[in-house]
Backbone atoms as SQL, in Angstrom:
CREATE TABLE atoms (id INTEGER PRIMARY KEY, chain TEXT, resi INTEGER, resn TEXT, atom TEXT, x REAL, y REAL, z REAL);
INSERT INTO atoms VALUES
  (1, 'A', 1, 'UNK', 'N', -4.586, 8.008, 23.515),
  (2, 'A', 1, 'UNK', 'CA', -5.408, 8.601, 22.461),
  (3, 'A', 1, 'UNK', 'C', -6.765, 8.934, 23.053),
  (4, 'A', 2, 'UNK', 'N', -7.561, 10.162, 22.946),
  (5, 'A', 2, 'UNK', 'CA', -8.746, 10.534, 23.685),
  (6, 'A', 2, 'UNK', 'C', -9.652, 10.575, 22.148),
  (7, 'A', 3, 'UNK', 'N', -10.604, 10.309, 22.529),
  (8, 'A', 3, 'UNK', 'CA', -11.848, 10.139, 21.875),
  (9, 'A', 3, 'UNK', 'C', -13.004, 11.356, 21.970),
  (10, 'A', 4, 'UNK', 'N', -12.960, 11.810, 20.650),
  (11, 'A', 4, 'UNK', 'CA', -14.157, 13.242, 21.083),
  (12, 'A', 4, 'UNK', 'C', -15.493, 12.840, 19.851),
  (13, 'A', 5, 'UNK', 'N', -15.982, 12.851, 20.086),
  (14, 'A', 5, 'UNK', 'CA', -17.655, 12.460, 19.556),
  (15, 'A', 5, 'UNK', 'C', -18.818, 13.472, 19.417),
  (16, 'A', 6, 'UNK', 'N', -18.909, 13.916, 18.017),
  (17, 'A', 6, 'UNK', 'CA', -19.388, 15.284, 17.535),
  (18, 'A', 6, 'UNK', 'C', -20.563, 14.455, 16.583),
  (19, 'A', 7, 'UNK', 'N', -21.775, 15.129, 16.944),
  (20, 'A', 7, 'UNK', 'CA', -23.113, 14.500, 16.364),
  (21, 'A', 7, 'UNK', 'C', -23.273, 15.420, 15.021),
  (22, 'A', 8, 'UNK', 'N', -23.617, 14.650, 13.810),
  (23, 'A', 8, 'UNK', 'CA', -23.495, 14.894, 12.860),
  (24, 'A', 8, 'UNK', 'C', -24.799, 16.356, 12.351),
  (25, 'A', 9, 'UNK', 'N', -25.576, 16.169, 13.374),
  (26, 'A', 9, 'UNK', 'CA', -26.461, 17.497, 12.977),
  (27, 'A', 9, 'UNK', 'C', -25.803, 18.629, 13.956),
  (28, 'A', 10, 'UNK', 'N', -25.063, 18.695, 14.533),
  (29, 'A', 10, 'UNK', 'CA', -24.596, 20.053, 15.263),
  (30, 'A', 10, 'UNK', 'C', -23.165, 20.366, 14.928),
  (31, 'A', 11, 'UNK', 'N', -22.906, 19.640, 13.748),
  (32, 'A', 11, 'UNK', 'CA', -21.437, 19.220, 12.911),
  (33, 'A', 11, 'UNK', 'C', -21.082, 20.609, 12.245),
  (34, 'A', 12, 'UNK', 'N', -20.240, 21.585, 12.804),
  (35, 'A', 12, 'UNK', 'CA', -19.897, 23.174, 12.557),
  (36, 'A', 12, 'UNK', 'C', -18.398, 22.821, 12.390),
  (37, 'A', 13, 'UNK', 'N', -17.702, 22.199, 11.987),
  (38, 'A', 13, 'UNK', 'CA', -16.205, 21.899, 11.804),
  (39, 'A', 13, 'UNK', 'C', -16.099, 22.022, 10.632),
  (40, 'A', 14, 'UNK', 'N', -14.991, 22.221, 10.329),
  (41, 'A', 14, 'UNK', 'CA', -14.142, 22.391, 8.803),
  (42, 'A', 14, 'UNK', 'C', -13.384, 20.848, 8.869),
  (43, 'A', 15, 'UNK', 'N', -12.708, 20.357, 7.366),
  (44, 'A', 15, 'UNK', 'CA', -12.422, 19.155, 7.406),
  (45, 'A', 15, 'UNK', 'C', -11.389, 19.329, 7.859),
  (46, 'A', 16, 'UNK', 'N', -10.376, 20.748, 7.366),
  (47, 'A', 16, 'UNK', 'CA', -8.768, 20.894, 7.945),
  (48, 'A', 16, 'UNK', 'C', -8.966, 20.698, 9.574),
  (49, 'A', 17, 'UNK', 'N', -10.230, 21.605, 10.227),
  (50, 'A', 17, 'UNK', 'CA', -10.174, 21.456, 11.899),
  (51, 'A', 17, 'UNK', 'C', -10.274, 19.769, 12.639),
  (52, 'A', 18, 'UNK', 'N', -10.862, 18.624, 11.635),
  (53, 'A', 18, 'UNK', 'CA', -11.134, 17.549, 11.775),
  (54, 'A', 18, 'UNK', 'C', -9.764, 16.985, 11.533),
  (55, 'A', 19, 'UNK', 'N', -9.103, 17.216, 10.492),
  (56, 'A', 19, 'UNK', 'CA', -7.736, 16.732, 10.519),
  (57, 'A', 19, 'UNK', 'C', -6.602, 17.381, 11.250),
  (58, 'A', 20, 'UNK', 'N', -6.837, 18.203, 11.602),
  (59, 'A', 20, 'UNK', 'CA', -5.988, 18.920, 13.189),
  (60, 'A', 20, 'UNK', 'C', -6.450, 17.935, 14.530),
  (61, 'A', 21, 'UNK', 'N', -7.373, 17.927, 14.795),
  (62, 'A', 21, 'UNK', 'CA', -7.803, 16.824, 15.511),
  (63, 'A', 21, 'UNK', 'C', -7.451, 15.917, 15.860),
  (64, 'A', 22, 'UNK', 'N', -7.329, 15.107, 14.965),
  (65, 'A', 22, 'UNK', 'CA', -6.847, 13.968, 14.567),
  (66, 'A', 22, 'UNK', 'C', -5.702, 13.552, 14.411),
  (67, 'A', 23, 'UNK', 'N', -4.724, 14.549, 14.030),
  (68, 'A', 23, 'UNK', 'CA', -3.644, 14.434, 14.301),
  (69, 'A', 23, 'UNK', 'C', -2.507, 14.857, 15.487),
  (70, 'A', 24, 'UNK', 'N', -3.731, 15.369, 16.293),
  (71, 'A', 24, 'UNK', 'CA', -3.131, 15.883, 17.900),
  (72, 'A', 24, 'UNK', 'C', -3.460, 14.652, 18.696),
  (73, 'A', 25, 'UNK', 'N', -3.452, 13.433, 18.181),
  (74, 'A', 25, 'UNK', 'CA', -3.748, 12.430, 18.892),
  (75, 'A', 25, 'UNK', 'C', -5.074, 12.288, 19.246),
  (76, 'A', 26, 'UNK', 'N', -6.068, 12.576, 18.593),
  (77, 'A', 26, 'UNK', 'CA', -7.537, 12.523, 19.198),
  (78, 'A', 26, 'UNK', 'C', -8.201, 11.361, 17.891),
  (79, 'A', 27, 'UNK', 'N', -9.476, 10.363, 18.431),
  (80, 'A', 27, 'UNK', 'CA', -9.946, 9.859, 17.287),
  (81, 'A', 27, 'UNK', 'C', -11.499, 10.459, 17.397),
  (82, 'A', 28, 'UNK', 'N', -11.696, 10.327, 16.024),
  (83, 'A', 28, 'UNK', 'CA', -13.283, 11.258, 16.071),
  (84, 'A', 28, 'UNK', 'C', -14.311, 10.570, 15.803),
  (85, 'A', 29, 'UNK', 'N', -15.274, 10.097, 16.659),
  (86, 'A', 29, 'UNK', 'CA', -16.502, 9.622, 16.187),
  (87, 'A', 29, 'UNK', 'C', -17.563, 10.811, 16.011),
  (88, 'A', 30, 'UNK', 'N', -17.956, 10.256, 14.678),
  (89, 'A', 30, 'UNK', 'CA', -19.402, 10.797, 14.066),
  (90, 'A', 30, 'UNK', 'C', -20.569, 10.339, 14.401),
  (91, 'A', 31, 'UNK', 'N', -21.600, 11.048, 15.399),
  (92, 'A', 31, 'UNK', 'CA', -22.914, 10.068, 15.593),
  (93, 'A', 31, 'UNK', 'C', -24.043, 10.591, 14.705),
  (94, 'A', 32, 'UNK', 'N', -25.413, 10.202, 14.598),
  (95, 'A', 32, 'UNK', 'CA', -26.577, 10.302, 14.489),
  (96, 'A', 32, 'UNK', 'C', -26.942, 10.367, 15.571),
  (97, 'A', 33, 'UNK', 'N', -27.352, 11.689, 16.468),
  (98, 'A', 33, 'UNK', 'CA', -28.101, 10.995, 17.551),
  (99, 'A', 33, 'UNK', 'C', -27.154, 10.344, 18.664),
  (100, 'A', 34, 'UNK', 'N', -27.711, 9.584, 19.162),
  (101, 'A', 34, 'UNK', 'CA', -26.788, 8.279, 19.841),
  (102, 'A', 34, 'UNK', 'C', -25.956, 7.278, 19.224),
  (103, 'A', 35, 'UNK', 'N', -26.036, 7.290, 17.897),
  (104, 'A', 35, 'UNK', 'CA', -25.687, 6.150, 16.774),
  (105, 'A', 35, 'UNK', 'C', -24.550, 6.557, 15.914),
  (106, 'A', 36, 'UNK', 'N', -23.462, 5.973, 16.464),
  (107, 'A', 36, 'UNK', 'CA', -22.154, 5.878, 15.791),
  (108, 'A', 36, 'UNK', 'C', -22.223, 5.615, 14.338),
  (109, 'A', 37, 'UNK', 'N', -22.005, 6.665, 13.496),
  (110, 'A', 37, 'UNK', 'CA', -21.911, 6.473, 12.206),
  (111, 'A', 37, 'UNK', 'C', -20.792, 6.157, 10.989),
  (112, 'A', 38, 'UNK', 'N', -19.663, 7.245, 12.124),
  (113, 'A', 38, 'UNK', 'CA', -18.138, 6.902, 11.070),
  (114, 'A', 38, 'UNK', 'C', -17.245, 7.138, 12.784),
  (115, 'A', 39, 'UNK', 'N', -16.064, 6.820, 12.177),
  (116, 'A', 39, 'UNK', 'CA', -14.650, 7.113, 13.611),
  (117, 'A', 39, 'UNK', 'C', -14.127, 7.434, 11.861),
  (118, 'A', 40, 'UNK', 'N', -13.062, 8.803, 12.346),
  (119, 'A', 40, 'UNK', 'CA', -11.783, 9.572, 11.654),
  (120, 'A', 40, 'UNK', 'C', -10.938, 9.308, 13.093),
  (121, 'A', 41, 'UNK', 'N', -9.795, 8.389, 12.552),
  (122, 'A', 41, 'UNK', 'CA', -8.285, 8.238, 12.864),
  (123, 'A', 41, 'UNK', 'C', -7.310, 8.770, 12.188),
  (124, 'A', 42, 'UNK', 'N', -6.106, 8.380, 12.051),
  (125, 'A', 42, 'UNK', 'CA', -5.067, 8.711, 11.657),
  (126, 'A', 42, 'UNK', 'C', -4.905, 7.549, 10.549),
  (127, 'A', 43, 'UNK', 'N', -4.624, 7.364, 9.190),
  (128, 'A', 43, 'UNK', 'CA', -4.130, 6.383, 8.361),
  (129, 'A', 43, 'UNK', 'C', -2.626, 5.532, 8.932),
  (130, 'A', 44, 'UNK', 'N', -1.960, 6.621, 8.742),
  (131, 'A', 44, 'UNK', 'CA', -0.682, 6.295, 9.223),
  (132, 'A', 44, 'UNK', 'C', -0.437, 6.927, 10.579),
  (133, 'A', 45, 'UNK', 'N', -0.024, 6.021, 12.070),
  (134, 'A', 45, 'UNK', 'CA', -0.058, 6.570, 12.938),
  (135, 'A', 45, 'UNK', 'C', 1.030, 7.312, 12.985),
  (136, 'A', 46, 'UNK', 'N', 1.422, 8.267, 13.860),
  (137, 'A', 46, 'UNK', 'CA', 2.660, 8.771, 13.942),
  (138, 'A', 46, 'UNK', 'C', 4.190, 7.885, 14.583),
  (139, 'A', 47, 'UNK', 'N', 3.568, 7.328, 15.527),
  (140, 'A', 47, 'UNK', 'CA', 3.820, 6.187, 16.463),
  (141, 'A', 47, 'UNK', 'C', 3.694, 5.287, 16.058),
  (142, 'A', 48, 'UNK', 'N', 4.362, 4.267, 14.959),
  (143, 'A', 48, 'UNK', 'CA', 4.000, 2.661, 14.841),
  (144, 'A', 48, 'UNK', 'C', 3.868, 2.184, 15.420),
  (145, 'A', 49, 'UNK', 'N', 3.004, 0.539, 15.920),
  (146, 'A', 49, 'UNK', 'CA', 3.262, -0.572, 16.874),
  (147, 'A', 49, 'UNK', 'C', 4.000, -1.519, 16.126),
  (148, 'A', 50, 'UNK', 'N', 4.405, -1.197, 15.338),
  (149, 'A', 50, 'UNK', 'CA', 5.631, -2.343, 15.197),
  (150, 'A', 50, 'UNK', 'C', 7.146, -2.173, 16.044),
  (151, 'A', 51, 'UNK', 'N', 7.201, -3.437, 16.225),
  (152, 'A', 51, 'UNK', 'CA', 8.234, -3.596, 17.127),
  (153, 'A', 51, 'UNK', 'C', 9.673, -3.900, 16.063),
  (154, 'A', 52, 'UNK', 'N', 10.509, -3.465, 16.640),
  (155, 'A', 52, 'UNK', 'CA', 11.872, -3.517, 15.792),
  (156, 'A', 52, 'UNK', 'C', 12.902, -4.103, 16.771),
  (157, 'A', 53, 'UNK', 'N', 13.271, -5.261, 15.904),
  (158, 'A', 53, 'UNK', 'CA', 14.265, -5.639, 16.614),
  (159, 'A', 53, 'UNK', 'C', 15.580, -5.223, 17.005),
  (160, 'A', 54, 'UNK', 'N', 16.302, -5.462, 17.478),
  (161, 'A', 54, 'UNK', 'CA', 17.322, -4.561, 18.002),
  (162, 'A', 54, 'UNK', 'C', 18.504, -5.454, 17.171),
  (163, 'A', 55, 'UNK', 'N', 18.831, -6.651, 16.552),
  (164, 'A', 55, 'UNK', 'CA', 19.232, -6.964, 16.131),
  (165, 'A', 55, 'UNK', 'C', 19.104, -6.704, 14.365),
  (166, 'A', 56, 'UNK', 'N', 20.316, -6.567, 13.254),
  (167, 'A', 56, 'UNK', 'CA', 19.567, -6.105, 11.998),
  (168, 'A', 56, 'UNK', 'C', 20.222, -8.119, 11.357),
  (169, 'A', 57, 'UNK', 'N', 19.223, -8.637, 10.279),
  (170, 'A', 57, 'UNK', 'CA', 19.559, -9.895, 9.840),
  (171, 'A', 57, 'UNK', 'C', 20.520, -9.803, 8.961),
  (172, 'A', 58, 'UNK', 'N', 21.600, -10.834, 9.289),
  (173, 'A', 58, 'UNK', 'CA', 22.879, -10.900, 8.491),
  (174, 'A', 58, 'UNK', 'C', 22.704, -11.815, 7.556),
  (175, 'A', 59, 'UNK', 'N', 23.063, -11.257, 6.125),
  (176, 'A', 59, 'UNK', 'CA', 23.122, -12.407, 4.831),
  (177, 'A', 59, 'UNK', 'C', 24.479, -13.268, 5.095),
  (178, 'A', 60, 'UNK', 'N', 23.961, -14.533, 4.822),
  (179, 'A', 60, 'UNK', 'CA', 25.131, -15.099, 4.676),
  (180, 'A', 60, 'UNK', 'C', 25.342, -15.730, 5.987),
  (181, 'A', 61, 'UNK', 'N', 24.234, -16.286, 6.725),
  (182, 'A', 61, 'UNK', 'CA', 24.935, -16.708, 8.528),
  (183, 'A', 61, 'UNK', 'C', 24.178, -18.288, 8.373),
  (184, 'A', 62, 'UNK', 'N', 23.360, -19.065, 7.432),
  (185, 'A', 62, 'UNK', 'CA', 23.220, -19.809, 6.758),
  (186, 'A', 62, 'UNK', 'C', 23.399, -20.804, 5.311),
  (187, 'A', 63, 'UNK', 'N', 24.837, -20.553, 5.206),
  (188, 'A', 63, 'UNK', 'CA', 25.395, -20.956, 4.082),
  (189, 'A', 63, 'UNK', 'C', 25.237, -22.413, 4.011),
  (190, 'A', 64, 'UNK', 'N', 24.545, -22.916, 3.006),
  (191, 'A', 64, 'UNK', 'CA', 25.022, -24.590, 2.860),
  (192, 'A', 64, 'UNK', 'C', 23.697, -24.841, 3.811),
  (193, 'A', 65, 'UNK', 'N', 22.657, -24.204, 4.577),
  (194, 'A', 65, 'UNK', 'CA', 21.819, -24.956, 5.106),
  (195, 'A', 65, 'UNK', 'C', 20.404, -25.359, 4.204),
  (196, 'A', 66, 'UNK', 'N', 20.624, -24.999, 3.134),
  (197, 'A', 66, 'UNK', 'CA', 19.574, -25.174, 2.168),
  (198, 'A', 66, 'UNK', 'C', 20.106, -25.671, 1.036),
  (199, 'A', 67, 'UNK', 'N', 19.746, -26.765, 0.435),
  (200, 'A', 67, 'UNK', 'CA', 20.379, -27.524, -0.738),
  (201, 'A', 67, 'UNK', 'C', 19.389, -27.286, -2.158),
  (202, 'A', 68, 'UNK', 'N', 19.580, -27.746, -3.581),
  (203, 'A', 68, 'UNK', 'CA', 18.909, -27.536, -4.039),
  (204, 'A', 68, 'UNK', 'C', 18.973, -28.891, -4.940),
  (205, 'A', 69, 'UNK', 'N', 18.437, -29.317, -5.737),
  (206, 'A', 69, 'UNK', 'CA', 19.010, -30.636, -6.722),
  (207, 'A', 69, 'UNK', 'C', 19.405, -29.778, -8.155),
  (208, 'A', 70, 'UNK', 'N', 20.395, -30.467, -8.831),
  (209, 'A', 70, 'UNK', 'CA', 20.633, -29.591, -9.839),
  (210, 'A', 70, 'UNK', 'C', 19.013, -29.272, -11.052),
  (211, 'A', 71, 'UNK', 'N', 18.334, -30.297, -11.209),
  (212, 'A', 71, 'UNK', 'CA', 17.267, -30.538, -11.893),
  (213, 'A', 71, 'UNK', 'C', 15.918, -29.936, -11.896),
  (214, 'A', 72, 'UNK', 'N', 16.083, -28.891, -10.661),
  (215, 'A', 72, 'UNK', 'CA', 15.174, -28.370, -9.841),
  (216, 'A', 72, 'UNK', 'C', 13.919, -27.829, -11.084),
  (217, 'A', 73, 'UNK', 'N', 14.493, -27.125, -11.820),
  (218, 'A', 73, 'UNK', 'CA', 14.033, -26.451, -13.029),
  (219, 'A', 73, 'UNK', 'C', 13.699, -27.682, -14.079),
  (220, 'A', 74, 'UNK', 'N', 13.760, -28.548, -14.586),
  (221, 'A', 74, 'UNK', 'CA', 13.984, -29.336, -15.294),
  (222, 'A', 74, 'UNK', 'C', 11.694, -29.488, -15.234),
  (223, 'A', 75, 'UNK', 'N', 11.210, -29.693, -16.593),
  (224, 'A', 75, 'UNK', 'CA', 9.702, -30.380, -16.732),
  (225, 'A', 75, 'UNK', 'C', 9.459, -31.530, -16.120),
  (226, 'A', 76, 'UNK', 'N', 8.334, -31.831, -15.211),
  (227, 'A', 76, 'UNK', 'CA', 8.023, -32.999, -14.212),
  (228, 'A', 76, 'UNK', 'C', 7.510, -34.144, -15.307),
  (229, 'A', 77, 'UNK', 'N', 7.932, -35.277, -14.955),
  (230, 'A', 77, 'UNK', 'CA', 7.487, -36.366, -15.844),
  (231, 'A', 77, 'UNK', 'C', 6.250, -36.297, -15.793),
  (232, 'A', 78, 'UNK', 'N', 5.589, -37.144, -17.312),
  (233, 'A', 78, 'UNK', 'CA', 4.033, -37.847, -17.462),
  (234, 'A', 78, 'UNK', 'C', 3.716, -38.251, -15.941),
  (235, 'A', 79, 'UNK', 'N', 4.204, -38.916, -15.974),
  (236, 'A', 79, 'UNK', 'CA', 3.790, -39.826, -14.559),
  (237, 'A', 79, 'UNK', 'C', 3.654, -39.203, -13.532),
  (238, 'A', 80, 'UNK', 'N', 4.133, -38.024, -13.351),
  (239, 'A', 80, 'UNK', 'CA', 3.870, -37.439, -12.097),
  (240, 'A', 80, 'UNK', 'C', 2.412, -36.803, -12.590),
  (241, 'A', 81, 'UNK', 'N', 2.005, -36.120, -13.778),
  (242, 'A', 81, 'UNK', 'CA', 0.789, -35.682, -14.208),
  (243, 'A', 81, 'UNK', 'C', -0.508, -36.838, -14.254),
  (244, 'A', 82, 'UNK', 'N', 0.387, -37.584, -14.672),
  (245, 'A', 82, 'UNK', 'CA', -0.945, -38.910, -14.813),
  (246, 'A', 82, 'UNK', 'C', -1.297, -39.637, -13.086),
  (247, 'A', 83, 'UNK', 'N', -0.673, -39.373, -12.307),
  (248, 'A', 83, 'UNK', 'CA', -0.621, -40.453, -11.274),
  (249, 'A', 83, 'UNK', 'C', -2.411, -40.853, -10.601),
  (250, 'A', 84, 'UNK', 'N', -3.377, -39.613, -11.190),
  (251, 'A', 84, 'UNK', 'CA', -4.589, -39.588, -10.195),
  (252, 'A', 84, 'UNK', 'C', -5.677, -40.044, -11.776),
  (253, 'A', 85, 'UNK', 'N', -5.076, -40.284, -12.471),
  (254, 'A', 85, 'UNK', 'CA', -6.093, -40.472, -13.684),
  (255, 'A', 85, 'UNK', 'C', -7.013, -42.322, -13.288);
């Protein structure tokens, strides 16, 4: 990705030419002067960095490794509410 840096008082661009830009792989800093004011990137890159596994997850390859009590749902006693009183 190359970086082009256009000072905001000699700023003669259109926003479509800024988003052409930007989407040819370039990121745009806005200065004052010497003084970085905004960077225009891309929101969504074209190129994710997410990595994808090459494997896809199978339902069902953990059966029975998670239990539940039947009661699970059931209202917690007083006593568990009262225990810090």
């Amino acid at each position: 990705m190359s970086i082009k840096t256009l000072d905001i008082q000699q700023l003669q661009i259109s926003v479509s030419e800024l988003l052409s830009l930007i989407q040819n792989d370039q990121e745009i800093v806005i200065t004052n002067g010497k003084t970085p004011i905004a960077k225009l990137t891309l929101l969504n890159p074209l190129e994710p960095n997410i990595r994808k596994s090459a494997k896809t997850p199978q339902p069902g390859l953990n059966l029975g490794a998670m239990v539940m009590s039947d009661d699970f749902d059931q209202p917690l006693p007083d006593e568990f509410w009262w225990q810090n009183s």
